[in-house]
N, C-alpha and C positions, 0 to 999 in steps of 0.2 A: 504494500500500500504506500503509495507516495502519498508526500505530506506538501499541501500546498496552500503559503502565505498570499494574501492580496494586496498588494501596495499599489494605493490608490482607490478609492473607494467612490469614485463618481462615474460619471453617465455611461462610461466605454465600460466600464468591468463590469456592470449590470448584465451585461450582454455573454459574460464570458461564467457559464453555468457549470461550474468545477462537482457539482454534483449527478449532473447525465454522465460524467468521466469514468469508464471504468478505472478502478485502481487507484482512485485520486479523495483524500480527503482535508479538509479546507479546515487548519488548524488556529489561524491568527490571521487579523487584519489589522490593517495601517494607513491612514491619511491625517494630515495636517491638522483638520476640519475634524473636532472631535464629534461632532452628531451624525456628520455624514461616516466615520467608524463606526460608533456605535449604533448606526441603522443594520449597518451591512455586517456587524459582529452577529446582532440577534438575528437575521436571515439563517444563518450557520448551528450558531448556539457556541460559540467560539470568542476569546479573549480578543477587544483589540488593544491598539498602540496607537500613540500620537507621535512616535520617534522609532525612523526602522530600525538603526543598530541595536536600541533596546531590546525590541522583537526580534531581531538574528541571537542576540544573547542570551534570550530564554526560553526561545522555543528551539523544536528539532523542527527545520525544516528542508525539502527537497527542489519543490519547484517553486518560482514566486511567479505569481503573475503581476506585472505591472501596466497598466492602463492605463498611465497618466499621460499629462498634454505634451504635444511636438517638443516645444521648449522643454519641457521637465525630463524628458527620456534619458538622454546625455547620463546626465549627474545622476539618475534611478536605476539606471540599468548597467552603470560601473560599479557602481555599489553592490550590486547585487551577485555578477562575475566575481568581485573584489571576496565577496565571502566564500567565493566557490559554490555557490547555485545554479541550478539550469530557473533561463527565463524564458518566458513567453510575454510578448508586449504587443502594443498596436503599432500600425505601421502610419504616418513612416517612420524614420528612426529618428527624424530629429527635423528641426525646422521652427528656426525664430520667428517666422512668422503665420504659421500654419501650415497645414497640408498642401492646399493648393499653389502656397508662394515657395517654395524649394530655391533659396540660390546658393551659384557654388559656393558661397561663403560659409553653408553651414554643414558642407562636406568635411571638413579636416575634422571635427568632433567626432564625426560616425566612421572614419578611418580608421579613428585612436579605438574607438571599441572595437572593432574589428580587431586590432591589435592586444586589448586586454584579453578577447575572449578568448583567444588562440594562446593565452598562458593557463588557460584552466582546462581540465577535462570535465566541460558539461557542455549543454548545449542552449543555442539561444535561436530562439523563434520566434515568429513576424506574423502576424496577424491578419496573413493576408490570405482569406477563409476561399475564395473561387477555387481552390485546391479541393477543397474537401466535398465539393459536389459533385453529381453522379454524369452534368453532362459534359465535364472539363475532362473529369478522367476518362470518359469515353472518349474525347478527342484525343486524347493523350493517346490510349491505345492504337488507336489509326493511325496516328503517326508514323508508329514504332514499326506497322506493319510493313511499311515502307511501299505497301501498294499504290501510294499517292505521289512517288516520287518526290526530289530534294522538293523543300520549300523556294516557293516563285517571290510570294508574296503575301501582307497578311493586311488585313483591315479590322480598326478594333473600333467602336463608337460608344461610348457612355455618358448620363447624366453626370452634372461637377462630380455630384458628394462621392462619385466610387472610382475617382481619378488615379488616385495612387494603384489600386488593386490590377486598372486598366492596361496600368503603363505596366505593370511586375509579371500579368499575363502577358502582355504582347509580348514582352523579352523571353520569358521563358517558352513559346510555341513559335518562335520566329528566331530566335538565337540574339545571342551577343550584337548591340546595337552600334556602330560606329560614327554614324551622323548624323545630325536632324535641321533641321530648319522650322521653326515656330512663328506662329502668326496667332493672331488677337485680337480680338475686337475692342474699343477704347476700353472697358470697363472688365478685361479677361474675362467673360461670364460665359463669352466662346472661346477656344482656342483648339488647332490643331496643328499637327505636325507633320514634315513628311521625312520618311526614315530610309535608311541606308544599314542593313546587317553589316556584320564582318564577312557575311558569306555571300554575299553581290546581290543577296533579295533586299526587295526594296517594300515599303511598307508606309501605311499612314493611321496616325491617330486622330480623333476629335472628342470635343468633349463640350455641353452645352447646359449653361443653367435653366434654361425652358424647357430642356427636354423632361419629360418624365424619365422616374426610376426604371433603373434595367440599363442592360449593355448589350452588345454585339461583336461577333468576332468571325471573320471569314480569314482560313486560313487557305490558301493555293498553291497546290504545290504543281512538278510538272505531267501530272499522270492524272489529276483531279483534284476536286475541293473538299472541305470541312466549315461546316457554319453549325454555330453555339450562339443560342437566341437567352440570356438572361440567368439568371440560379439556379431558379426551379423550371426553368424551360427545355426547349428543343436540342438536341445536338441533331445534325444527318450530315451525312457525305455522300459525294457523287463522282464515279468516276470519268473518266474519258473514253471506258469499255461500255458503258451505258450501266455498268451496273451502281445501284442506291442504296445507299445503307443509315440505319437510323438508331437512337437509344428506343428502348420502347419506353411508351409513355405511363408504364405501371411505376417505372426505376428515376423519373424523371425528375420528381422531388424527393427532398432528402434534407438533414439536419445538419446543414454546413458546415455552420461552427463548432457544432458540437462533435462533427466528424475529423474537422480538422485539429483541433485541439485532443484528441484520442491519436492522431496520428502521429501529433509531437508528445506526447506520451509513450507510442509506440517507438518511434527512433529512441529514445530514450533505454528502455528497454532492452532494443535491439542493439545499440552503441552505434547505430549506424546517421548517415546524411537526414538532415530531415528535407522536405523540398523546399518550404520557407522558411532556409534559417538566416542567419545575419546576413552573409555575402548578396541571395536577393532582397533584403531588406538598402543594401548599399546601393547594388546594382539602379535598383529602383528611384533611386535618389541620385543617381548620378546621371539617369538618364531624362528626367524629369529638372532637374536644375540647367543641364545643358538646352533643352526645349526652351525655358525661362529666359536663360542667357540671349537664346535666340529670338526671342521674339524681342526683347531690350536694345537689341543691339542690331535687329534686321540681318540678321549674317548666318551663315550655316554655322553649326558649332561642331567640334569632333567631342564624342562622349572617352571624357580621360576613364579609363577603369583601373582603380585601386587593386594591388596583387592582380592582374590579369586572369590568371592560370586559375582563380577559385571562382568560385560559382556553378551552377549548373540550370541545362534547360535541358527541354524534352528530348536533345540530341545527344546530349553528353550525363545524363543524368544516370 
């Protein structure tokens, strides 16, 4: 049985139900904000804290979940490496100015953890749930099959609020990003990009505050295509033989987060890669501050990637 603390007790960690986990029980909680602790203590039946080194001092615990804001990640999630625990957080990794503002400037922070975590042996994981749904991992399999030949190209489209997740899919079913070019509409509430892999496919993102919730993703490879309509929606592929293939629609929904969070439990377990661990938590934030850069500066920007050689996507995975 893993033993798992909550640091951070507001709106994101409401969301992250450490009791559908198997194997997982929620032994102490922590925030700044003593009522907002003590709401989320009696949820549990569990002690909190208003200070974490006190709560790493007197409790045993395994995994922390941290779910506080862009700004706060940094300084929460060293701490937390620092004691030697595996974490799980929300993504992105960091960002002074929130999620949607990503600029390079708040890259060198999320480096250095990258760098902390690689002195401990535990693991840190990223929040970014489209992994744990039934029609991602069916495309993922399709992939693999290699019956759609290399990838051509991919097209991903999302309302704002699921920006980060959008951008962390695209890289991972489209591979390693090396160029983008950004554009904006005066108040960023549209914005899209158009993208250049490391592997000559070429790619675009968009993203829109009027659109409704949900996303989209067509991925094209040279033998046929793969298109994933939302969470709980559609995946099918088609190939260039005429033949059509689909998820069926019994398997179509499914307990995302609470799938993907059992998942990083599971790597855990197994000592093995998890799929969102920090390096796509980086990746993601280094391809999205490059987008920023460029829509700032009107210019194509090349995506620098931190360690190179680490990461994985649905090719090298």
């Amino acid at each position: 049985m893993y033993k798992v603390a909550i640091l951070g007790c507001g709106g994101h960690g409401k969301g992250h139900i450490w009791a559908k986990v198997p194997d997982c029980q929620v032994v102490a909680v922590c925030d700044l904000v003593e009522q907002r602790a003590r709401d989320r203590a009696a949820v549990y039946g569990v002690p909190y804290y208003l200070d974490a080194d006190e709560m790493f001092e007197k409790e045993e615990i395994d995994i922390v979940d941290a779910p506080v804001r862009e700004k706060d990640r940094f300084e929460v999630v060293m701490k937390c490496l620092q004691y030697g625990k595996h974490v799980y957080t929300e993504k992105p990794l960091g960002g002074e100015e929130g999620q949607l503002k990503i600029k390079p400037g708040d890259l060198p922070k999320v480096r250095a953890m990258m760098d902390e975590w690689q002195k401990h042996d535990v693991q840190l994981g990223i929040c970014f749930c489209l992994h744990g749904t039934n029609n991602i991992r069916w495309v993922k399999q399709q992939i693999r099959t290699g019956d759609y030949g290399s990838v051509a190209a991919v097209s991903a489209r999302a309302f704002s609020g699921t920006w980060p997740h959008l951008v962390e899919m695209f890289r991972y079913l489209g591979g390693e990003v090396d160029e983008v070019f950004g554009q904006a509409d005066e108040g960023w509430r549209s914005r899209s990009a158009t993208v250049r892999f490391a592997s000559g496919a070429v790619g675009n993102l968009m993203t829109s505050g009027p659109m409704g919730p949900g996303y989209q993703i067509k991925w094209i490879g040279q033998q046929g295509e793969l298109q994933v309509d939302n969470s709980n929606g559609t995946a099918r592929g088609r190939l260039k033989s005429g033949d059509e293939r689909a998820l069926p629609d019994e398997l179509a929904r499914w307990a995302m987060l609470t799938q993907h969070m059992t998942d990083f439990v599971e790597s855990i377990k197994e000592h093995r890669p998890f799929v969102a661990d920090g390096w796509a938590g980086l990746r993601q934030m280094e391809i999205d501050a490059a987008i920023n850069e460029s829509i700032m500066t009107g210019e194509p920007i090349k995506v620098e990637r931190y360690k190179p050689e680490q990461g994985r996507t649905v090719f090298t995975e």
